[in-house]
C-alpha positions as CSV (number, residue, x, y, z in Angstrom):
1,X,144.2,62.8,154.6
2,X,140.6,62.9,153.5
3,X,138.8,58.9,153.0
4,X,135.8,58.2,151.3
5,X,132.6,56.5,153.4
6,X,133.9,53.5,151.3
7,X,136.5,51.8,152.9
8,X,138.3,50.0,149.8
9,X,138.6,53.8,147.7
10,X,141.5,56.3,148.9
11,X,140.7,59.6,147.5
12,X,143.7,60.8,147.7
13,X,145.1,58.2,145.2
14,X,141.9,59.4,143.0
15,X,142.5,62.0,139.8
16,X,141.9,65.6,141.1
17,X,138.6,66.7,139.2
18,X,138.8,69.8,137.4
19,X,136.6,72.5,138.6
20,X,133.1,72.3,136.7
21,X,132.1,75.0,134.4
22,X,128.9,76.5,135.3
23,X,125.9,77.0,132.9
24,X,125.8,80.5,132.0
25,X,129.8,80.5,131.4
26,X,129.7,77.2,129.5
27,X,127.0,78.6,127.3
28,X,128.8,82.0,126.4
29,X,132.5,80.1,125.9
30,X,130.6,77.5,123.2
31,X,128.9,80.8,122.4
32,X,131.5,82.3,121.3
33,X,133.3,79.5,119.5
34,X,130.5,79.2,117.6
35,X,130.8,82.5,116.1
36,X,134.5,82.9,115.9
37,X,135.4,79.1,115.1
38,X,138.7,79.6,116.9
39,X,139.9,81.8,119.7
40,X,142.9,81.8,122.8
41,X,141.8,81.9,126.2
42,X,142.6,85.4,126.5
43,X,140.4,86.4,123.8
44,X,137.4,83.9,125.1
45,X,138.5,86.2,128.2
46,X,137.0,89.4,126.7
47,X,134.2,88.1,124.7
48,X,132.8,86.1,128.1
49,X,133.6,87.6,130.8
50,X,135.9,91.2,130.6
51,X,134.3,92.0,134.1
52,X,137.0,89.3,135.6
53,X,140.7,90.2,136.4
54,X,142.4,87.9,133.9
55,X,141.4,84.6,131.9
56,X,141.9,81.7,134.4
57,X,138.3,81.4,135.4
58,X,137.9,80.6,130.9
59,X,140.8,78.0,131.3
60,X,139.7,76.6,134.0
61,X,136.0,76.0,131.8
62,X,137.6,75.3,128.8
63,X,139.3,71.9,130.9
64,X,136.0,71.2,132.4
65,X,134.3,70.9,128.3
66,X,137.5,69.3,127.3
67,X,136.6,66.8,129.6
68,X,133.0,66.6,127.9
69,X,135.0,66.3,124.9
70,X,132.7,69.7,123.6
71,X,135.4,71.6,122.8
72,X,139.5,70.9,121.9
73,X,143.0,72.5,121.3
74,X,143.9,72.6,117.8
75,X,147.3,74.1,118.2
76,X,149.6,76.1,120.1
77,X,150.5,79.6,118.5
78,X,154.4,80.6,118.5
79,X,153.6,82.3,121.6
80,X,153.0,79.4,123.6
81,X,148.9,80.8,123.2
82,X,146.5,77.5,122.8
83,X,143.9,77.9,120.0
84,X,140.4,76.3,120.9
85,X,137.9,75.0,118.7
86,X,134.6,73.3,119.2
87,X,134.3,69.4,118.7
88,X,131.3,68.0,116.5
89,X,129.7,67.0,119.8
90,X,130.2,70.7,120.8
91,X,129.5,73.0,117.0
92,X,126.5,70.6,117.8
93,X,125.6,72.5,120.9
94,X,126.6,75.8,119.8
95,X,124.6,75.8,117.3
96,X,121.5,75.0,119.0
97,X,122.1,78.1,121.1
98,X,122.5,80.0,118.5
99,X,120.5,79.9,115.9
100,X,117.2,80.6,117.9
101,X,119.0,83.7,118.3
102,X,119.3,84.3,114.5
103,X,123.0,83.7,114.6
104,X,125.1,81.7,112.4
105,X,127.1,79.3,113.7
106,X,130.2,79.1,112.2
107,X,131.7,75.7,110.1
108,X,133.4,73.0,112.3
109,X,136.8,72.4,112.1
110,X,137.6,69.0,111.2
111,X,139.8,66.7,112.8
112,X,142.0,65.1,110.0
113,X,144.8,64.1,110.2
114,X,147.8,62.9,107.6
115,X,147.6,59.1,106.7
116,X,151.3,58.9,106.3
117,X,152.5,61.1,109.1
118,X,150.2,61.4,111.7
119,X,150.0,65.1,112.0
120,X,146.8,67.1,112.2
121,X,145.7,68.8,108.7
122,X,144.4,72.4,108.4
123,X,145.1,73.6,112.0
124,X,145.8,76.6,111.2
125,X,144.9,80.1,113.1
126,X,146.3,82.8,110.6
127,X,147.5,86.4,111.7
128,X,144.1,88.1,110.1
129,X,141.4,85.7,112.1
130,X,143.3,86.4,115.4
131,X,142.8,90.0,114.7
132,X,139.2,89.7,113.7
133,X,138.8,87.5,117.2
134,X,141.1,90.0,118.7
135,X,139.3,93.4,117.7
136,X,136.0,91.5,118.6
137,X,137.1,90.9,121.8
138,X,138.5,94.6,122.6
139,X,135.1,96.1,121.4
140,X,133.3,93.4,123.9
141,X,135.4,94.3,126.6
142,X,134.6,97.9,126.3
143,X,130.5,96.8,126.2
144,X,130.3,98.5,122.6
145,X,129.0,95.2,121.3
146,X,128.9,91.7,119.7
147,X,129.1,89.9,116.1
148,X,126.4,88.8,114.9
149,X,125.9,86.6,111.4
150,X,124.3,87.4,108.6
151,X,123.7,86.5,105.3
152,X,125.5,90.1,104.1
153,X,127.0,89.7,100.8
154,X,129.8,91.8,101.2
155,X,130.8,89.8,103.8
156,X,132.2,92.1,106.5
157,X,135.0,91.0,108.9
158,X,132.3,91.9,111.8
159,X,129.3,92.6,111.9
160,X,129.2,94.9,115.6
161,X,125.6,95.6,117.3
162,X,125.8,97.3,120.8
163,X,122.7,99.5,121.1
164,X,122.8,100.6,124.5
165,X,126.1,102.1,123.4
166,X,124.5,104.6,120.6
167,X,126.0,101.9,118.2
168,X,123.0,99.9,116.6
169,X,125.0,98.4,113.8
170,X,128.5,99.1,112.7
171,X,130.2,96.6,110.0
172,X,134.0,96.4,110.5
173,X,137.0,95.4,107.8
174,X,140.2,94.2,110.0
175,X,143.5,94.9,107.7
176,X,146.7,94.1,108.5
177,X,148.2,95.9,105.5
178,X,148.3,92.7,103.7
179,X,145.5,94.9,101.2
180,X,146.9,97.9,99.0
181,X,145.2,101.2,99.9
182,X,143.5,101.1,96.6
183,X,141.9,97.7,97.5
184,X,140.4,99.4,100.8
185,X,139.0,102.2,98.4
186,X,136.9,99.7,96.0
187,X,135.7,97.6,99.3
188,X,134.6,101.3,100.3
189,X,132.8,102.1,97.1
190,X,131.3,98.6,97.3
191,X,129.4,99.6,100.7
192,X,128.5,102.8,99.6
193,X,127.1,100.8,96.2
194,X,125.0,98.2,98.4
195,X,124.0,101.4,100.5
196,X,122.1,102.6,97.1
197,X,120.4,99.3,95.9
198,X,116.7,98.8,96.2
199,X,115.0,95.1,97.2
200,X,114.1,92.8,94.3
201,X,110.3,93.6,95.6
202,X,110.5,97.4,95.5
203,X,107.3,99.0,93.5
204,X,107.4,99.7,90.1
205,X,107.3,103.4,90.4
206,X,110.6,103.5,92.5
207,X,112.2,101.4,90.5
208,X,111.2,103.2,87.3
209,X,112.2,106.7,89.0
210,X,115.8,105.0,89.9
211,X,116.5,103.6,86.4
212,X,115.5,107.1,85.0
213,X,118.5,109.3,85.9
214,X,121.3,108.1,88.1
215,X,121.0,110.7,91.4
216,X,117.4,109.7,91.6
217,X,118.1,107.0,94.2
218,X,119.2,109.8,96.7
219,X,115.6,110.6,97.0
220,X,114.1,107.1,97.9
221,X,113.8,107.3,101.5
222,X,116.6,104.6,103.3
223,X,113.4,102.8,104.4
224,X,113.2,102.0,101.0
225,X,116.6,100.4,100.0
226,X,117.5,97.2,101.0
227,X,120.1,97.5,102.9
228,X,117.8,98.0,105.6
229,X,116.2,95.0,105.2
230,X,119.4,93.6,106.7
231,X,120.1,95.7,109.2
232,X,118.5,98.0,111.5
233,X,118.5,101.9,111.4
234,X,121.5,103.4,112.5
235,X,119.8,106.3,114.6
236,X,122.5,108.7,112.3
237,X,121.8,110.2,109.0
238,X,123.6,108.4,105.7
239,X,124.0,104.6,105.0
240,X,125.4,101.7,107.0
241,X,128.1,102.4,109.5
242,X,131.7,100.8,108.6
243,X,134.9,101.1,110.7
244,X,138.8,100.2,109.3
245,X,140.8,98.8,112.1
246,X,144.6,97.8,111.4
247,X,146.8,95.5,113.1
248,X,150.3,94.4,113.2
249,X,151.7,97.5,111.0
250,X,153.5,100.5,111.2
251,X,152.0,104.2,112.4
252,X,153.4,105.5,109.2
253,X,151.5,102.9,106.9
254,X,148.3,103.5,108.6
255,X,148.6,107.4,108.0
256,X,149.3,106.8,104.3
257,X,146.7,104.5,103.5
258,X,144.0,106.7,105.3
259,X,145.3,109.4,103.4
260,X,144.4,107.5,101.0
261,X,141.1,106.5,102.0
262,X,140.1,110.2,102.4
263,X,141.1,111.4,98.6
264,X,140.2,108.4,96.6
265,X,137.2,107.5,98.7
266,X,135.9,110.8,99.2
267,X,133.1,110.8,96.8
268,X,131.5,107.7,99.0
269,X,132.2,109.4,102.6
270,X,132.1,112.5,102.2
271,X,128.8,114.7,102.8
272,X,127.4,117.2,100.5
273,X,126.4,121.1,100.4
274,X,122.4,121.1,101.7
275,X,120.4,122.3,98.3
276,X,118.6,125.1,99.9
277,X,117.4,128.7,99.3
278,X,118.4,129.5,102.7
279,X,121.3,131.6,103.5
280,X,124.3,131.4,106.0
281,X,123.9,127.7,105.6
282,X,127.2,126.0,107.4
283,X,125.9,122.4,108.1
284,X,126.8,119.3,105.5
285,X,123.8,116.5,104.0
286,X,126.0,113.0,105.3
287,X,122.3,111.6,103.9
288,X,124.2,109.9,101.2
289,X,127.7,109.0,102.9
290,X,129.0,105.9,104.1
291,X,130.0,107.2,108.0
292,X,133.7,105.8,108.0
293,X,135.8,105.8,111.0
294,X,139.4,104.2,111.6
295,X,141.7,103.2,114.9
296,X,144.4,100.3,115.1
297,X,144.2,96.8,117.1
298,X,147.2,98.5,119.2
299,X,145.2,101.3,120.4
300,X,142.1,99.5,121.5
301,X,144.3,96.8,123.5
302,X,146.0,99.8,124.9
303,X,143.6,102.2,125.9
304,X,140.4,100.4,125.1
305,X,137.8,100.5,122.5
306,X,135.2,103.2,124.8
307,X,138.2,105.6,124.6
308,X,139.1,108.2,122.3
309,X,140.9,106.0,119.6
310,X,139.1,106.4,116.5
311,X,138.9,108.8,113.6
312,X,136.0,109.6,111.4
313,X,137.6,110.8,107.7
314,X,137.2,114.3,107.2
315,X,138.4,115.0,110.9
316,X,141.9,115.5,112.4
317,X,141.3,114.4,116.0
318,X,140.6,110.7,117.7
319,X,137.6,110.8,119.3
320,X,135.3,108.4,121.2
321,X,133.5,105.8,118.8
322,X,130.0,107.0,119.3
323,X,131.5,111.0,119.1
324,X,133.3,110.2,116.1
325,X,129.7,108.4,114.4
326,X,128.0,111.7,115.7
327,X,127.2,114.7,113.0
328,X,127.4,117.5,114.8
329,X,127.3,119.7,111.2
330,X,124.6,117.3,110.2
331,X,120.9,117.6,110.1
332,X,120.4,118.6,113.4
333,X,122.7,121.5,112.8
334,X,120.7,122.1,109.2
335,X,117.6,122.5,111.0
336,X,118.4,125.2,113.8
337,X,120.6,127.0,110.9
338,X,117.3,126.8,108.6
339,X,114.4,127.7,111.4
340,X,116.7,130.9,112.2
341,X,117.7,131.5,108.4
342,X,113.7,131.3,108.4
343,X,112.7,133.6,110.9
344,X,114.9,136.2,109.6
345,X,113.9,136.0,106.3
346,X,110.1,135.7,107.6
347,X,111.8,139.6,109.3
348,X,113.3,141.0,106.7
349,X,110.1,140.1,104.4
350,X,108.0,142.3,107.1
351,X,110.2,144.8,107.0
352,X,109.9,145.1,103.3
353,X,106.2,144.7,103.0
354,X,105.7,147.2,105.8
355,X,107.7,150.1,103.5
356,X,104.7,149.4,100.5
357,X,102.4,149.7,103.0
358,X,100.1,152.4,101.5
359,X,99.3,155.4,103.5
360,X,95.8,157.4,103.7
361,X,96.5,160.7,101.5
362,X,93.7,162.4,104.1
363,X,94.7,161.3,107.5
364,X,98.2,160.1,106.9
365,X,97.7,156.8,109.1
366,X,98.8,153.3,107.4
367,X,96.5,151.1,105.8
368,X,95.8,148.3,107.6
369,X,95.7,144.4,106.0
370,X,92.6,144.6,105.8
371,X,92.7,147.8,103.8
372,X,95.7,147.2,101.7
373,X,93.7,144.0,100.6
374,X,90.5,145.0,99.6
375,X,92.4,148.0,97.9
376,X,95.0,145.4,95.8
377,X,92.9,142.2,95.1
378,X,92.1,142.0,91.6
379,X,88.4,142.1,90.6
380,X,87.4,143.6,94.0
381,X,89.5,146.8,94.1
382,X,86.1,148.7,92.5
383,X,84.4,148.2,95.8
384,X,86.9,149.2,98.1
385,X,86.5,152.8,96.5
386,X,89.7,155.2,96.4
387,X,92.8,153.0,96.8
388,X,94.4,156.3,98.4
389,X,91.9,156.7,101.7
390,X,91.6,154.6,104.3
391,X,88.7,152.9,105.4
392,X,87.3,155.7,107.7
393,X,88.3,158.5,105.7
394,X,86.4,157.0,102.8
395,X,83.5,156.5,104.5
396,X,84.2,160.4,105.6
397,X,84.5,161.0,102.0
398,X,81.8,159.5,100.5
399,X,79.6,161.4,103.9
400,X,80.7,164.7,102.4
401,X,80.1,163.9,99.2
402,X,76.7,163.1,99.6
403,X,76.4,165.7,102.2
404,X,77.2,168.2,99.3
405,X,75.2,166.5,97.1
406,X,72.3,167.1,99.1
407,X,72.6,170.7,99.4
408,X,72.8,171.2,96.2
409,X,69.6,169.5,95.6
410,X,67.6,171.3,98.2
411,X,69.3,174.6,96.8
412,X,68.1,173.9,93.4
413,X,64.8,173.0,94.2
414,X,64.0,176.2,96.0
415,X,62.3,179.3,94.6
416,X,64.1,182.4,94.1
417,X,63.9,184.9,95.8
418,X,62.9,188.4,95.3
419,X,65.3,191.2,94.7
420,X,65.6,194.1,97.2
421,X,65.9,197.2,95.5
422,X,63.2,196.6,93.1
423,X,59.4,198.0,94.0
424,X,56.6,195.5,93.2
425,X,54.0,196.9,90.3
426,X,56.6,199.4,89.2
427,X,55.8,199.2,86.0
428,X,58.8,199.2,83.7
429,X,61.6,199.0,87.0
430,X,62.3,202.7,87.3
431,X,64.6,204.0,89.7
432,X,63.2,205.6,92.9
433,X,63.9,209.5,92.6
434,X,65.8,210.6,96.3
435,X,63.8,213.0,98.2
């Protein structure tokens, strides 16, 4: 049996000391219950440290701040799960960490308790925060990112930033089906609204341009709008990112209410036709679509958030978060359809132009540009000479011409000359008598 160097203090008889949380992990536990007010060990688990092979390493921490009286349990969930929430002492802490980080800590939850019966008031952890914590916690443990606060006035469930993962902002609405379809459709709409606003600031031409016909806002640039004065740029065409994840329902509910989703909502997901002259054109404008992309709670706790468990609207197949976010039909695909719809245009408009070329009615040979231009340009044709000659041949032409010109000067500025069969001093031009 272990003894202490004093003599009058058995340490076995002493209270075992709970193991002492270290700084790092004691900063990202009241961390995250600064964020998400209340959370289970298991989903503190995810959301601190997903690299670990279960959540006794968190319980053991959440002990050790019990003990510094920074954090308590508020209740105990049907399934025997404890609910932790910070204690003023510890929202105190929390907040300090996070704040510098532009984070908002979540309110406190008070401590207050029934005068007459003793019981605790307002502990409560309700089925739609544990699957706000929940989905949270699945997206961390896949590395696709964190919440972060804002001052959003739509107020998404989260708020999900995990740029190393191709996903720089991405605003999430947890349902558990307690939200008709329809309901889902106007919060929907409401994004793609705030996706279309300008900033109380913007210049007075803008503003004047938007107010004066009701597409004009489609060609403010997103820079523009203020929506990105609250968040960052997606790296993807169209407005902010949102993503529909259901809990705690039925396979058959979630297929009807995305159905849903895609008819009623199309007009705020959907992209458009590109307005261009160019032909054989397949790729779709998303420049003014909300980029909307569904999964369930189920799935991600089953196969994980990084795997292929979500569905963008307008496609039939679960794919990969950042795949499903992706536009393979979208601009990228516009502008190798419209350099090649170029360059054959650019082809066929030689090939046109080359059967007007002119051709020299003396030599037979083409004009060249240079020819066909001094021929056609208005106000200088005259100099070029005969439109129907090319260069050389005209300058043949016009060497004949005066050539021929010439001779007939010299011709008719020579004397005549005298007549053969007539004798000189013949008098009146007899004829010679023969011999």
């Amino acid at each position: 049996m272990p003894r202490s160097d004093n003599p009058h203090v058995d340490v076995a008889r002493q209270p075992q000391h709970r193991r002492t949380s270290t700084g790092p992990r004691r900063r990202e536990l009241l961390q995250a219950l600064g964020i998400f007010q209340r959370a289970t060990p298991d989903q503190l688990w995810k959301l601190t440290c997903p690299d670990n092979q279960h959540d006794k390493l968190v319980r053991d921490n959440l002990l050790d701040l019990e003990d510094h009286q920074l954090v308590r349990i508020e209740l105990v969930r049907e399934d025997q799960r404890q609910v932790w929430v910070l204690t003023r002492r510890g929202h105190g802490e929390a907040k300090q960490l996070l704040e510098p980080k532009g984070i908002r800590v979540s309110a406190l939850r008070e401590e207050k308790y029934d005068p007459v019966t003793g019981k605790l008031l307002g502990a409560s952890y309700d089925d739609h925060a544990a699957a706000v914590t929940s989905t949270a916690a699945e997206l961390h443990s896949a590395g696709i990112g964190h919440r972060l606060g804002s001052g959003y006035v739509q107020r998404a469930d989260l708020v999900v930033r995990a740029p190393e993962a191709g996903v720089p902002v991405l605003l999430m609405e947890i349902d558990r089906r307690s939200e008709d379809a329809h309901e889902l459709v106007a919060k929907l709409r409401r994004y793609w609204e705030w996706g279309r606003l300008l900033p109380k600031d913007a210049d007075k031409h803008t503003v004047d341009l938007v107010r004066s016909r009701p597409d004009a806002i489609d060609h403010v640039d997103h820079e523009q709008r203020l929506w990105r004065r609250v968040y960052p740029p997606t790296g993807r065409e169209g407005l902010v990112l949102v993503a529909f994840v259901f809990a705690d329902t039925t396979e058959a509910k979630v297929d009807n209410t995305v159905a849903v989703l895609e008819e009623a909502g199309r007009d705020y997901w959907a992209p458009r036709r590109y307005d261009t002259y160019h032909r054989g054109i397949t790729a779709w404008d998303y420049g003014q679509a909300v980029p909307v992309v569904v999964t369930t709670l189920e799935q991600m706790t089953e196969h994980g958030a990084d795997a292929a468990v979500w569905r963008r609207l307008g496609r039939t197949s679960e794919q990969t978060l950042t795949a499903a976010l992706d536009n393979p039909d979208g601009e990228a695909l516009y502008r190798r359809q419209a350099a090649r719809a170029e360059a054959e245009e650019e082809r066929h408009r030689a090939v046109e132009r080359e059967a007007r070329r002119p051709v020299c009615t003396r030599c037979g040979e083409k004009f060249t540009d240079q020819r066909w231009e001094e021929t056609t340009t208005p106000g200088y044709a005259w100099e070029a000479g005969s439109p129907s000659m090319c260069r050389d041949c005209y300058a043949d032409y016009l060497a004949d011409r005066e050539a021929a010109a010439g001779a007939a000067r010299r011709q008719a500025a020579a004397p005549p000359e005298p007549e053969d069969d007539q004798e000189p001093g013949s008098g009146h031009g007899w004829f010679r008598r023969r011999p």
